[in-house]
C-alpha positions in Angstrom: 117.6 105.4 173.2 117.9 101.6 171.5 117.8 103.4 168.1 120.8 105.3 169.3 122.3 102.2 170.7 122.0 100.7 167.4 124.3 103.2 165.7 127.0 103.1 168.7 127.4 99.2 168.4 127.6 99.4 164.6 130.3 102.2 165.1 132.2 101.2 168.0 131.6 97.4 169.0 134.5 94.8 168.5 134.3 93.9 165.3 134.2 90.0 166.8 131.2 90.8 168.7 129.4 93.3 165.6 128.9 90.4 163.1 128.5 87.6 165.2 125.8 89.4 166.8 124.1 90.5 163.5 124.8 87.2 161.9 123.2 84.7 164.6 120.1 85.8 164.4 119.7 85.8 160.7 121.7 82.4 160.3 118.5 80.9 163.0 116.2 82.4 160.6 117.7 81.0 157.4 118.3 77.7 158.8 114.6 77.3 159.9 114.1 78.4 156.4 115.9 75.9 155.5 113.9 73.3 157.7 110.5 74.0 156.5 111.3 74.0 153.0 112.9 70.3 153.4 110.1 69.6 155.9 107.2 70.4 152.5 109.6 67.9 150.7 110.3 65.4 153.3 106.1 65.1 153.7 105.7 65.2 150.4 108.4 62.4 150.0 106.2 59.7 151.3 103.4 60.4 148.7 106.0 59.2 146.2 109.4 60.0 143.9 106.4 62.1 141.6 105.7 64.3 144.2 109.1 65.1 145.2 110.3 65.7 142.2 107.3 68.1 141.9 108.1 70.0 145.0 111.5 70.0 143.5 110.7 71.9 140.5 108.5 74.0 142.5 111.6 75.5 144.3 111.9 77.2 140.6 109.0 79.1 141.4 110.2 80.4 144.5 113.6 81.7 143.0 111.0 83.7 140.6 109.7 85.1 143.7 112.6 86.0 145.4 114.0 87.5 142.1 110.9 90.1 142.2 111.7 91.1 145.6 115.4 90.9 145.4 116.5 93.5 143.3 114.8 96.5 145.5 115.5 94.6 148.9 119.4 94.0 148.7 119.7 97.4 147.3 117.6 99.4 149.6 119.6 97.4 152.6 123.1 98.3 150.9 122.0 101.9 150.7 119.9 102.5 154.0 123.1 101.1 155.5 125.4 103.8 154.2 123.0 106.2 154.4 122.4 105.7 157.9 125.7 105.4 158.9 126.0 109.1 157.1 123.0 110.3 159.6 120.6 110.7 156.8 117.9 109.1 158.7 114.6 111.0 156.6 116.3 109.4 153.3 116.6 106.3 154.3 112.7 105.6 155.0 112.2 107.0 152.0 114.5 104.4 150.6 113.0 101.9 152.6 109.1 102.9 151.3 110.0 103.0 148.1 111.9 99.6 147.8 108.6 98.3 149.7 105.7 99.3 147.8 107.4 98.9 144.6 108.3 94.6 146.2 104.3 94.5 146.8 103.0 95.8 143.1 105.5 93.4 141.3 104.4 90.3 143.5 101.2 90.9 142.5 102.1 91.4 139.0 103.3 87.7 139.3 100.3 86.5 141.0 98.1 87.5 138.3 100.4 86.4 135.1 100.9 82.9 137.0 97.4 82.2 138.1 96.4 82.7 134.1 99.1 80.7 132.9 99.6 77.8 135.5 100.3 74.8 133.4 102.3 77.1 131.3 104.5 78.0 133.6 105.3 74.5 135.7 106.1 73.0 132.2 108.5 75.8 132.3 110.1 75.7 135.2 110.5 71.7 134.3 107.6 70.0 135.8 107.6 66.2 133.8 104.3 64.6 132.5 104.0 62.4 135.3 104.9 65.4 138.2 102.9 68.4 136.3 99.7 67.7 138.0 101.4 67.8 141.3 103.3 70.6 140.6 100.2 73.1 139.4 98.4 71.9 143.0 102.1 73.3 144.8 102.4 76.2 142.8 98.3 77.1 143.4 98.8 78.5 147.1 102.5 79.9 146.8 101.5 82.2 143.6 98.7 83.9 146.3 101.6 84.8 148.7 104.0 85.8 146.0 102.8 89.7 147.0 103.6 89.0 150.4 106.8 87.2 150.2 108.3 89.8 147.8 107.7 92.9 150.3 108.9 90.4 152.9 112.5 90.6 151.2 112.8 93.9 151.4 111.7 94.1 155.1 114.0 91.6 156.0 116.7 93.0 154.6 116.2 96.6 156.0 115.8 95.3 159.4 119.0 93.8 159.4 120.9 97.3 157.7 119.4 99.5 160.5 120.5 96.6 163.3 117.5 94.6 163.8 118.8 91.6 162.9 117.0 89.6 165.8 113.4 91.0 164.8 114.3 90.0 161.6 115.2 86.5 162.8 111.8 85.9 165.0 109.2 87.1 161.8 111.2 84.6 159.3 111.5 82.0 162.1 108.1 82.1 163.5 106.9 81.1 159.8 109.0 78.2 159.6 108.0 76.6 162.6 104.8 77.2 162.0 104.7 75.4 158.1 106.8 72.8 160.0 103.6 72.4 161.8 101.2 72.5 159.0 102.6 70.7 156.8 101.1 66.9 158.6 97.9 68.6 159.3 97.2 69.9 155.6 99.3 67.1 153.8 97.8 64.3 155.7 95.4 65.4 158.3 93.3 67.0 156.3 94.1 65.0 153.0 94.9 67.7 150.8 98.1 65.7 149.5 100.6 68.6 147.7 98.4 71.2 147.6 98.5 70.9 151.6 102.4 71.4 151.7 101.5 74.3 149.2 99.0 75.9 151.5 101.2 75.4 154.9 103.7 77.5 153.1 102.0 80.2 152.2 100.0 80.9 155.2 103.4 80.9 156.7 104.8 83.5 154.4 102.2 85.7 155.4 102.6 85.2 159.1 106.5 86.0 158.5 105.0 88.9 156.5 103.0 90.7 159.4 106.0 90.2 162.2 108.3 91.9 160.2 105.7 94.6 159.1 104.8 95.0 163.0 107.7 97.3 164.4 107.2 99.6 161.4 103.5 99.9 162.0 104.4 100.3 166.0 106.9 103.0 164.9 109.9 100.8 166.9 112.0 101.1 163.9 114.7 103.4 163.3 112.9 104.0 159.7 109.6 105.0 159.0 107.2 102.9 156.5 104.8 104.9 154.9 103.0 105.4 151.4 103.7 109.4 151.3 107.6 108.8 152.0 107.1 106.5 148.5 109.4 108.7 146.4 109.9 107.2 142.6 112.8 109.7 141.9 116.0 108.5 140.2 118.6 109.4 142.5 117.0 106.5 144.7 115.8 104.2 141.9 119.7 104.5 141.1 121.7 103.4 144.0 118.7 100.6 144.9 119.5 99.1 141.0 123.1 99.8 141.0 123.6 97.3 144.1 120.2 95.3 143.5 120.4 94.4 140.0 123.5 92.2 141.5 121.3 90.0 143.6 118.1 90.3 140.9 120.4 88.5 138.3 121.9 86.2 140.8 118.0 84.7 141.3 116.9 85.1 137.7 120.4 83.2 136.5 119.0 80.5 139.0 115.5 80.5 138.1 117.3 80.0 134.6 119.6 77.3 135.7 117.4 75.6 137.8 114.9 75.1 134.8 117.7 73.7 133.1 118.8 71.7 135.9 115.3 70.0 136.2 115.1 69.5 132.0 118.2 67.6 132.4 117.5 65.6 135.2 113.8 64.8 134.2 114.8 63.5 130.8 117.0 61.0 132.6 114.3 60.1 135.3 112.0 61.5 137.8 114.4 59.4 140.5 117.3 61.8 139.1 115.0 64.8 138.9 114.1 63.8 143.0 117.7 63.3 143.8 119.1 66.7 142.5 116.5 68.3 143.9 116.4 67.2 147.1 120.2 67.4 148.0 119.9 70.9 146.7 117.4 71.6 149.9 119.7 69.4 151.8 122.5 71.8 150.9 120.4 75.1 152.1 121.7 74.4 155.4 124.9 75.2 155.1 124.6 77.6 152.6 121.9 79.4 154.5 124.7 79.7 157.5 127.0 80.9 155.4 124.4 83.4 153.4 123.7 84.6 157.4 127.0 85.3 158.3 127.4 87.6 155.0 124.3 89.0 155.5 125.7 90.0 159.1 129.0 91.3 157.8 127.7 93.6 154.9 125.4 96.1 156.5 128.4 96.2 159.5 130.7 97.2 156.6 128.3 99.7 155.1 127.5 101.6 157.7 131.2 102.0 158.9 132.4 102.9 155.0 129.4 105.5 155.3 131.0 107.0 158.2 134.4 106.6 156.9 135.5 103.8 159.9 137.9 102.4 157.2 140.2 101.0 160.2 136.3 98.9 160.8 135.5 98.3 157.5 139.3 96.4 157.2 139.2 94.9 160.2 135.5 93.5 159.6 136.6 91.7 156.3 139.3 90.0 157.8 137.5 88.6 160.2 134.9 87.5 158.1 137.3 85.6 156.0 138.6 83.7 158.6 135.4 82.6 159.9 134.1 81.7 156.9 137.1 79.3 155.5 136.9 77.5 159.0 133.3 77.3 159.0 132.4 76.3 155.8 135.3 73.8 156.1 133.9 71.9 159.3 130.5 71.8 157.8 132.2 70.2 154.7 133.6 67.6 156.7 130.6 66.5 158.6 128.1 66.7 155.9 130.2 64.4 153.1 130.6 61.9 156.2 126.7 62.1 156.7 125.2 62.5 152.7 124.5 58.5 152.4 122.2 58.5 155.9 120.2 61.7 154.9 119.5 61.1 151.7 118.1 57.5 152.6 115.1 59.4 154.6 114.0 61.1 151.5 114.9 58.7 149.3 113.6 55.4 150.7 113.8 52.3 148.5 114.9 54.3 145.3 118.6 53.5 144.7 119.0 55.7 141.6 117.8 58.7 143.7 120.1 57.7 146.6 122.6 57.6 144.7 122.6 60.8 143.0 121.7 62.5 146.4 124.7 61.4 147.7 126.7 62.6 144.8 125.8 65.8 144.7 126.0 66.5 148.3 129.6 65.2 148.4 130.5 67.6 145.9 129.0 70.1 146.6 130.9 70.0 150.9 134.3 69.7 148.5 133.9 72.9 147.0 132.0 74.6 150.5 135.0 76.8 151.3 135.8 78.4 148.2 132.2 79.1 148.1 132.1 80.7 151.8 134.7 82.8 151.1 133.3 84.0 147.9 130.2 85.3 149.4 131.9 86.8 152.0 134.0 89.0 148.8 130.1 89.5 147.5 128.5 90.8 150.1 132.0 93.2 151.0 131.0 94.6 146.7 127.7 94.8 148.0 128.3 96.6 151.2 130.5 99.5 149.6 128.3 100.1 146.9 130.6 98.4 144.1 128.1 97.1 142.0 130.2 96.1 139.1 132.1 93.3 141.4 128.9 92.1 142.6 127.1 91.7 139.7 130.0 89.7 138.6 130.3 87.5 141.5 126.6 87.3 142.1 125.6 86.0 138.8 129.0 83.5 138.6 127.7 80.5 140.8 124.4 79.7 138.8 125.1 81.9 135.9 128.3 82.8 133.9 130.3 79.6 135.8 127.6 77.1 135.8 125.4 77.3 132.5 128.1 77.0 130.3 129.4 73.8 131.6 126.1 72.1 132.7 125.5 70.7 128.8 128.7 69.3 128.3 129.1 67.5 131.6 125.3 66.1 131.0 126.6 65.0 127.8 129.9 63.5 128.8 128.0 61.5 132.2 125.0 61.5 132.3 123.6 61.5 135.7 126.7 61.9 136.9 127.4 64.7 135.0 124.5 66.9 136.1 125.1 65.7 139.8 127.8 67.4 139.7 127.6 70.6 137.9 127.0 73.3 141.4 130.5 71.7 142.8 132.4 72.2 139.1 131.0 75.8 139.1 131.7 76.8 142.5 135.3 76.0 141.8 135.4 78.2 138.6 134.1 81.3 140.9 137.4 81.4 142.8 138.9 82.8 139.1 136.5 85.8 139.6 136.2 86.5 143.1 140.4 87.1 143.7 141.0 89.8 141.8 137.6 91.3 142.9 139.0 90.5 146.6 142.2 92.5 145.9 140.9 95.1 144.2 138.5 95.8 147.2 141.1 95.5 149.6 143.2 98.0 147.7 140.5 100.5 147.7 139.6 100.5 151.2 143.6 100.2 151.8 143.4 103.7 149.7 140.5 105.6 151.6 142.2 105.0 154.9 145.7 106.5 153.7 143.7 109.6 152.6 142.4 110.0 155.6 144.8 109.7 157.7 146.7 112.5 155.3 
């Protein structure tokens, strides 16, 4: 009966009511995302501007993580989404198995190639002489979860396509609360400095990682997780790549550009390294709300263009438009009022790194709009399976709009310059995403005229 229920609300609920209610939940979760990741840095922060700007370069390593798992889990939810909406119930788990246990292998790849080449790989991702020992102690415990956190994606993100948003929500929620809480007792309780912060976060992933497993093991989903529905066939393989590979490039381009964010900055100084890197977890909050509310749009418009609900799928990006701009442009407003304030609790008696923080954060709430509305155009690409427009969009923001222009501004001013490369590229995405935006409209403008012939 509530698997039923699912389907009827995706189908039939006001549109105002649909998202909203798939979007809360998995704006909570991201926003207590958010709070645990700033928490590790904000612990971290008082065993000095070192140690920041090693958990700073460390959020490289994540991105890595989240690129393994991102390509099968944003393309398994796109398709189980559609497919559901279709009825095809029995090919959708098989979707879903195959996205997982394919998530679980490469995480483990990962663990294994990073645990061999540690030192390697934080001098990679832009760890300094003076942070590298701190950042091999962060990156220690996070490598052994990588397996978990990679399948984790791809849970999460089929919850939320079959309308589980809210389970989804409690297993990534429950983790952050609970690294909030380990963090003092590992960090400082216990003595363990940055390997502490290391180890509260990856006993947290693999909390997050058994809630989220549990309604598939207690058979309370509406798709069934299993190693014999693991189907390796390239029908499957096809449509998970076609939409994935959108959101795979999106995290490699900023795994790429964060490396060369952290170069740049760590030439200059470890306070500017600190700085760029902090108001970049500072900005996770509103970006996670507005990452929610996308996530909460684009199975809704899925699984109506599956069942050929064009007057939904229409009436669903509207809506989502609107909310966005308004949103993203009263979060602006208070953040730029409040970047001086925040900043000073990370950044203590360091006026180069407070003053940078700042910087970027203003920026970054100028542009905020153009880049709410562009996700919202994403995840609509994503959605209706048009992988072309999200690749393009996806990889614009770290990739195509802001590695280009990250040298020259460096080289022009300085600090400055770097502080403000995210807000310059956000801008430049707004050449993309319009005539993306009408060409979607014009297609789902076209599928409801032939219907209604």
């Amino acid at each position: 009966m509530d698997q039923d229920l699912r389907k009827q609300k995706m189908l039939h609920d006001p549109i105002r009511k649909v998202i909203p209610a798939m979007a809360i939940p998995t704006i909570v979760a991201f926003l207590i995302n958010s709070i645990y990741s700033l928490a590790d840095t904000y612990f971290v922060s008082g065993l000095g501007t070192n140690a920041t700007a090693a958990v700073s370069v460390n959020a490289s390593l994540d991105q890595l993580i989240m690129m393994c798992g991102s390509l099968l889990a944003v393309g398994a939810n796109s398709y189980i989404a559609r497919l559901l909406g279709k009825g095809e119930d029995k090919k959708a788990s098989r979707v879903l198995s195959t996205a997982f246990f394919l998530a679980l292998g490469i995480g483990l790849a990962l663990l294994i190639v990073g645990s061999i080449w540690m030192l390697p790989m934080v001098r990679m991702l832009g760890a300094t002489p003076t942070c590298e020992t701190y950042s091999v102690e962060y990156a220690t415990y996070v490598l052994l979860a990588a397996p978990f956190m990679a399948s984790s994606f791809v849970l999460n993100q089929c919850l939320r396509s079959e309308g589980s948003a809210v389970f989804s929500m409690v297993g990534m929620g429950f983790g952050g609360v609970l690294n909030c809480v380990l963090d003092p007792i590992f960090i400082f309780g216990l003595d363990m400095g940055v390997a502490g912060a290391s180890l509260a976060t990856a006993i947290s992933k693999v909390v997050s990682f058994a809630i989220l497993l549990w309604p598939y093991v207690t058979k309370r989903s509406l798709l069934t997780l299993s190693l014999r529905n693991f189907h390796f066939c390239k029908d499957i393989m096809l449509e998970i790549v076609a939409v994935g590979a959108s959101s795979m490039f999106r995290s490699g381009l900023a795994v790429v550009a964060g490396i060369l964010l952290n170069d740049l900055a760590g030439n200059i100084s470890d306070s500017v390294l600190a700085g760029v890197g902090v108001s970049t977890k500072i900005m996770m909050f509103p970006f996670s709300i507005i990452l929610g509310f996308g996530t909460g749009f684009q199975p809704v418009a899925g699984f109506n263009w599956g069942a050929e609900r064009y007057d939904r799928v229409e009436e669903s990006c509207r809506f989502s438009s609107l909310v966005a701009l308004i949103g993203a442009g009263v979060m602006a407003a208070i953040l730029a009022v409040l970047a001086d304030p925040i900043i000073v609790v990370f950044a203590g008696t360091d006026p180069e790194m407070r003053q940078i923080g700042a910087l970027c954060i203003f920026l970054q709430c100028i542009a905020l709009p153009i880049h709410a509305w562009v996700a919202v155009v994403n995840m609509l690409c994503n959605g209706l399976g048009n992988a072309a427009g999200a690749m393009l969009l996806a990889t614009a923001r770290q990739g195509s709009c802001f590695i280009p222009i990250l040298f020259p501004l460096a080289s022009m001013f300085g600090a400055y310059g770097v502080a403000s490369a995210q807000a310059v590229a956000d801008v430049l995405t707004l050449a993309l995403a319009i005539p993306i935006a009408i060409y979607m409209t014009r297609k789902i403008k076209n599928a409801k005229a032939s219907q209604a012939l």
